[in-house]
N, C-alpha and C positions, 0 to 999 in steps of 0.2 A: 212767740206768736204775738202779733201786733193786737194790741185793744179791740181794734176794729173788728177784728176777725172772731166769727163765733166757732168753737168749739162744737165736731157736732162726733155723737158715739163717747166711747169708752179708747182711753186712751190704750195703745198698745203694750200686751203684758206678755210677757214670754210662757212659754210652757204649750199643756195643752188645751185643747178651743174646740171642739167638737165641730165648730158652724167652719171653723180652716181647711182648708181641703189640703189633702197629702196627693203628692203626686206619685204618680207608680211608674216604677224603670221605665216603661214601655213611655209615658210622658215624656219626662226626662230627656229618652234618647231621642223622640221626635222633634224635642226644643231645641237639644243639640244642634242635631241633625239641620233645621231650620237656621240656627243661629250660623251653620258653615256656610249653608248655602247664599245667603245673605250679606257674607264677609266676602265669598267668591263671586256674587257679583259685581260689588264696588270694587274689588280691586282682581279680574283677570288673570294676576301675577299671578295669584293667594298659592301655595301649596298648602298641605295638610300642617306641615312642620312650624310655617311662617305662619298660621292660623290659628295654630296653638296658642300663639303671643298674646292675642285676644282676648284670652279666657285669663291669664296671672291678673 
């Protein structure tokens, strides 16, 4: 981090956080789900198979 730049919070610590929000499946799938739809409209080709590649 440059000099310049102030620090602001609590740097990030692994574990659990109470204030973290957990997402629940039903989330999840609709991020999914958003995240296909998205890939299929930049590229009309997209099949499901070739969409997969997205997500490795």
């Amino acid at each position: 981090m440059p000099k310049s730049a102030k620090q602001r919070g609590r740097p990030f610590v692994k574990g659990y956080d109470p204030r973290r929000h957990k997402f629940t499946p039903e989330e999840c799938r609709e991020g999914f789900y958003a995240a296909l739809a998205a890939i299929a409209e930049r590229n009309p080709l997209a099949t499901f198979y070739n969409v997969m590649e997205y997500f490795r």
